[in-house]
C-alpha positions in Angstrom: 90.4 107.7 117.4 91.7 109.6 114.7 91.8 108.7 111.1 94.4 109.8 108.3 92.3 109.7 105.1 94.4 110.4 101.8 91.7 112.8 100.4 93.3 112.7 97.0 93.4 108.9 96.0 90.9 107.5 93.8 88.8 108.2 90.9 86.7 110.7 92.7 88.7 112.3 95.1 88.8 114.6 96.4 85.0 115.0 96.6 83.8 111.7 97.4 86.8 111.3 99.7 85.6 114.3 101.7 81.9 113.7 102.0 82.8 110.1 103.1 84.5 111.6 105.8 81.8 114.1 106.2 79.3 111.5 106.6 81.9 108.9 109.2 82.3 111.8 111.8 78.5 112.5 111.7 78.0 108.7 112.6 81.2 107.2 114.2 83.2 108.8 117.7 86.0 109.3 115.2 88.2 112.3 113.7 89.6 112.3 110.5 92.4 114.2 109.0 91.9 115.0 105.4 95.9 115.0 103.7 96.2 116.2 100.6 95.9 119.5 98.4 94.3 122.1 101.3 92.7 124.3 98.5 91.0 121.7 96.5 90.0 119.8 99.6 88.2 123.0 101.3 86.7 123.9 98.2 84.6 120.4 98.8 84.4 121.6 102.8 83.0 125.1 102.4 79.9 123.6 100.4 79.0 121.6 103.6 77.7 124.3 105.6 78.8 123.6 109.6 82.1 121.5 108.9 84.0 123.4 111.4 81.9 122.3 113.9 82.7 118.3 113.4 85.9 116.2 114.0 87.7 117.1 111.0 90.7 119.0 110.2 93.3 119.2 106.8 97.3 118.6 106.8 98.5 120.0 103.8 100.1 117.4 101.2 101.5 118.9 97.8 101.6 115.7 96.2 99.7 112.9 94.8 100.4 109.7 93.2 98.8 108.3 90.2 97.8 104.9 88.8 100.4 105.7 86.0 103.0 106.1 88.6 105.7 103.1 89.2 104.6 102.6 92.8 107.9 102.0 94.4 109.9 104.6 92.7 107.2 107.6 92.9 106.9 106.9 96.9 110.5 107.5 97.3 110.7 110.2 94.8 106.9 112.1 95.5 107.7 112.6 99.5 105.2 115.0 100.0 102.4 112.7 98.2 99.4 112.2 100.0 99.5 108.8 100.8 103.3 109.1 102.0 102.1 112.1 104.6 99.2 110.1 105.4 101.4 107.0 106.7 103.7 109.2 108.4 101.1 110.3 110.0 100.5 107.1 112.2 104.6 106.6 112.3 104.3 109.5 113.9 101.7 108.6 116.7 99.8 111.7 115.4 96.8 109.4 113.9 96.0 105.9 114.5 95.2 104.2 111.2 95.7 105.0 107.3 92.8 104.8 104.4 94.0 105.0 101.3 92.2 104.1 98.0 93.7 104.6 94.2 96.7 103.0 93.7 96.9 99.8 95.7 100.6 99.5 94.4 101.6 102.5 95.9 99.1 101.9 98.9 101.3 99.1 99.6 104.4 100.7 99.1 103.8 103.9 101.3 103.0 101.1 104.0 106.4 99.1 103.8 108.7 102.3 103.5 106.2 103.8 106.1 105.8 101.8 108.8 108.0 98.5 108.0 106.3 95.4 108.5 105.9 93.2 111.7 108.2 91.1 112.8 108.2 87.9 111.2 106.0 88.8 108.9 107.7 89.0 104.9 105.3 90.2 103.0 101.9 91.9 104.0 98.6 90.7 102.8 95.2 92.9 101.9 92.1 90.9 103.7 88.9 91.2 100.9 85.6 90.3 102.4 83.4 88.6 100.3 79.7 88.1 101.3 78.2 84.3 101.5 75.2 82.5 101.8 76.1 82.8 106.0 77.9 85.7 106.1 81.3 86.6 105.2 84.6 84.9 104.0 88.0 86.7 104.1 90.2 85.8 101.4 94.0 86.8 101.3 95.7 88.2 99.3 93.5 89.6 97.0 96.5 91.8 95.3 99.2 92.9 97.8 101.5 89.9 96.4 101.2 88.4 92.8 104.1 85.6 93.4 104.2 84.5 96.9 105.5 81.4 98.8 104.5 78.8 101.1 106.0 80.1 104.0 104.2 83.5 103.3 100.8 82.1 102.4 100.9 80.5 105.9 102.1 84.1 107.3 98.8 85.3 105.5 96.2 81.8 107.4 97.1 83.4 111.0 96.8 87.1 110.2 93.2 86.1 108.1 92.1 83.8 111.3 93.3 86.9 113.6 91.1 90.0 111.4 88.2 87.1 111.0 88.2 86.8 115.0 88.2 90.3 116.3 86.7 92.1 113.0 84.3 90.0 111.7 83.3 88.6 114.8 83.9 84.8 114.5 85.0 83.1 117.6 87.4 79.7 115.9 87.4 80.6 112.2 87.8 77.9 109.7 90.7 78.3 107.6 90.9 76.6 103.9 93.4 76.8 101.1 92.1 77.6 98.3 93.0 74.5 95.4 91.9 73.1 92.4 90.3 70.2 95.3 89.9 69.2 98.5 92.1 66.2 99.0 95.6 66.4 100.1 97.4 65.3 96.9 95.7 67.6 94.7 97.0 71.4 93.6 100.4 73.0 92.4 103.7 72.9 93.9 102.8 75.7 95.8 99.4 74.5 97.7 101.5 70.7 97.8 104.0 72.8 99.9 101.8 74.8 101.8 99.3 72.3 103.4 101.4 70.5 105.5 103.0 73.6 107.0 99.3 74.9 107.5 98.3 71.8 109.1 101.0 72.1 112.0 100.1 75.8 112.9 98.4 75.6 116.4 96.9 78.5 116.4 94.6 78.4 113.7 91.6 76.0 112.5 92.5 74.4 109.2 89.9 72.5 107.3 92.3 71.7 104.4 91.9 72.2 101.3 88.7 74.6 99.5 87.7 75.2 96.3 86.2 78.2 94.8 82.9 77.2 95.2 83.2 77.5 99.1 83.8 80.7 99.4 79.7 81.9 98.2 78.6 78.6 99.9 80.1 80.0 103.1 81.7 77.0 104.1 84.8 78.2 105.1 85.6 81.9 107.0 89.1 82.2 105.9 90.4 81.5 102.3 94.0 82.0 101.6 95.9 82.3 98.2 98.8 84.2 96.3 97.4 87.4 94.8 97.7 86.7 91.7 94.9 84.0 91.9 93.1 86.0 94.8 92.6 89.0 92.5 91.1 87.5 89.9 88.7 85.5 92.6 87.7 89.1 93.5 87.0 90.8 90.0 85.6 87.8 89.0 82.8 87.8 91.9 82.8 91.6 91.6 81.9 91.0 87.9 79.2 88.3 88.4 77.2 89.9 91.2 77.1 93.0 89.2 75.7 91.3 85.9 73.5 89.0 88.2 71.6 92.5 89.1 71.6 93.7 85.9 69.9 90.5 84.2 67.2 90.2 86.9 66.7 94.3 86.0 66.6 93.6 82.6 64.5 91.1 82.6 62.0 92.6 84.6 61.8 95.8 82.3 61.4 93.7 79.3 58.7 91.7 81.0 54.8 92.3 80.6 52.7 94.2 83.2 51.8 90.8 85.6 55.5 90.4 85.7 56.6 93.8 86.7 53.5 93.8 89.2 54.9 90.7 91.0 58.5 92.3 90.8 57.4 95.1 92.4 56.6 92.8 95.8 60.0 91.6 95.9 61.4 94.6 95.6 62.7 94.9 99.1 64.4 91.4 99.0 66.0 92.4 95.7 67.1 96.0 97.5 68.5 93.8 100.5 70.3 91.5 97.9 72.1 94.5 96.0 73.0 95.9 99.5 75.0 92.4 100.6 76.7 92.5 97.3 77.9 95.8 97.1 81.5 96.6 98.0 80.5 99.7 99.0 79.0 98.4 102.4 82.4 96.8 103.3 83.9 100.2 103.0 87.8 98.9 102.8 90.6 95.9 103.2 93.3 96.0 105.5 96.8 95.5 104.8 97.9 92.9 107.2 101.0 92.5 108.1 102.9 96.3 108.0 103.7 97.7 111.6 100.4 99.7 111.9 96.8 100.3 110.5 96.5 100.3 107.1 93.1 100.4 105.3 93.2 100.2 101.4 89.9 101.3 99.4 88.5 100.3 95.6 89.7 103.0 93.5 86.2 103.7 92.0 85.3 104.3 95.9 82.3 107.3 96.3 81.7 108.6 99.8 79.5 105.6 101.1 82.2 103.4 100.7 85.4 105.7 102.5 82.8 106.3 105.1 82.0 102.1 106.0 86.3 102.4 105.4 86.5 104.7 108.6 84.1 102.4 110.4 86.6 99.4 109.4 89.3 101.5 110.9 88.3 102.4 113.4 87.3 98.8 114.6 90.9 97.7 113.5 92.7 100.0 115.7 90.4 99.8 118.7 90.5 95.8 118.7 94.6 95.7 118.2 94.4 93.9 115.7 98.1 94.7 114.9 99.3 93.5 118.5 96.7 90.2 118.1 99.0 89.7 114.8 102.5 90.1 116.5 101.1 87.9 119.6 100.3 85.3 117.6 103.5 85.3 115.0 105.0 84.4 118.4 103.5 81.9 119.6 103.6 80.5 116.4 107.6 80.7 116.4 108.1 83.0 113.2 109.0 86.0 114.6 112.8 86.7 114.6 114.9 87.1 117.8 116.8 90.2 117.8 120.3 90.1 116.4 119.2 87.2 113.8 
């Protein structure tokens, strides 16, 4: 299995991009190919005393693209940036799967000119998982696609039931539109549209419609929105779990003595808490949808997080979940015949 990790995208790359990777090969049966600026990146290597010795190598990329960058035009202008090299990469056969975090514009850009998207699939879709009171809910899109419409939201229901079932390990995963409420009238011309296409897929298990609230309550496994709303679902939660910490620290400190005693015994349930909410844990999304494996990181992404982002890609290529996709586009009738 071999990983193509864009060492230079992100906030703290390429540091925290290498000793992610540093830290994946040490635990995973994985190698990793570090693409970007060889100098900079074995400056990080040659502090790690015994790299040579571990799955890892470097393909040089002069490149990189920024979050100032117009993502279309500076990944057919910057050919040589790292992200580009990276997804050429797995066009090439030469690695099986992409991680790229920094600019998920250009993330998603590198992956269309890259490796083209399925067939029958319009527009790709980045999977989020967001923990629950049972587990975990995928909801898609969470950015890929601020405008989208019916037809591709229902695109998005069978590639979110597909990751849900051989990622995250759930055997008939419910599927709910996300809407202002649960009955059928309710919702914008867009969810109106979209339900009664979603109810005639047979290949997924539609509950109808959600609300936001079912997504922590983990009464649904698959949530499924335009990006636009999907993003703001996820910085929102993002937001919230990290102020929820930060209150219970805060008022712990300003407490008296008996108060911090006590804390001090739910300390491990607190540590466990923190744990489930950080995105860290969940390493990366994947880009559903583009002809190959395409894992997109959080910008602000240190080394714990690209490492869980090689254990996420490497479970996506080894279950096909690419081929599950295509199989299923199918059956379902989207996919175009050649010639059409």
């Amino acid at each position: 299995m071999r990983v193509a990790l864009d060492a230079m995208g992100g906030d703290f790359a390429p540091l925290e991009t290498v000793n992610g990777a540093i830290e994946a090969v040490k635990e995973f049966p994985c190698e990793v190919v570090l693409v970007g600026d060889k100098v900079k990146i074995e400056e990080v290597l040659h502090k790690c005393p015994g790299w040579e010795k571990l799955p890892i190598s470097v393909h040089h990329a002069s490149q990189t693209i920024d979050m100032h960058d117009q993502p279309g035009a500076a990944v057919r202008r910057k050919k040589d940036a790292s992200v580009v090299v990276a997804t050429q990469l797995v066009k090439e056969g030469k690695c099986d799967v992409v991680i790229a975090a920094g600019s998920t514009g250009a993330a998603v850009a590198a992956a269309l000119f890259g490796l083209g998207r399925i067939n029958g699939i319009e527009r790709p879709t980045i999977a989020t998982p967001m923990p629950n009171l049972t587990g975990t809910t995928i909801l898609l899109d969470s950015g890929a696609n601020v405008d989208s419409k019916p037809k591709h939201l229902v695109q998005s229901a069978i590639m979110g039931s597909i990751y849900a079932k051989y990622i995250m390990g759930v055997p008939n995963p419910r599927v709910g539109l996300l809407n202002i409420g649960e009955e059928d009238t309710k919702g914008n011309e867009q969810a109106l549209a979209t339900f009664p296409l979603l109810k005639q897929l047979r290949t997924i298990n539609f509950i109808g419609n959600v609300e936001g609230r079912d997504i922590p309550k983990g009464t649904v496994d698959v949530v499924v929105c335009d990006g636009f709303v999907g993003n703001i679902v996820l910085k929102l939660s993002e937001g919230l779990a990290s102020a929820i910490m930060q209150l219970i620290k805060d008022t712990i400190s300003q407490s008296g003595i008996l108060t911090k005693l006590a804390s001090l015994m739910v300390l491990p349930a607190l540590r466990s808490l923190k744990k489930k909410l950080d995105y860290a844990e969940y390493g990366g999304a994947p880009l559903l949808g583009v002809d190959g494996g395409f894992i997109i990181c959080h910008g602000s992404s240190k080394a714990k997080a690209i490492k869980n982002a090689i254990r996420v890609a490497k479970e996506f290529a080894e279950q096909q979940v690419v081929d599950h996709i295509r199989e299923n586009i199918v059956r379902e009738g989207l996919a175009e015949r050649d010639g059409e």
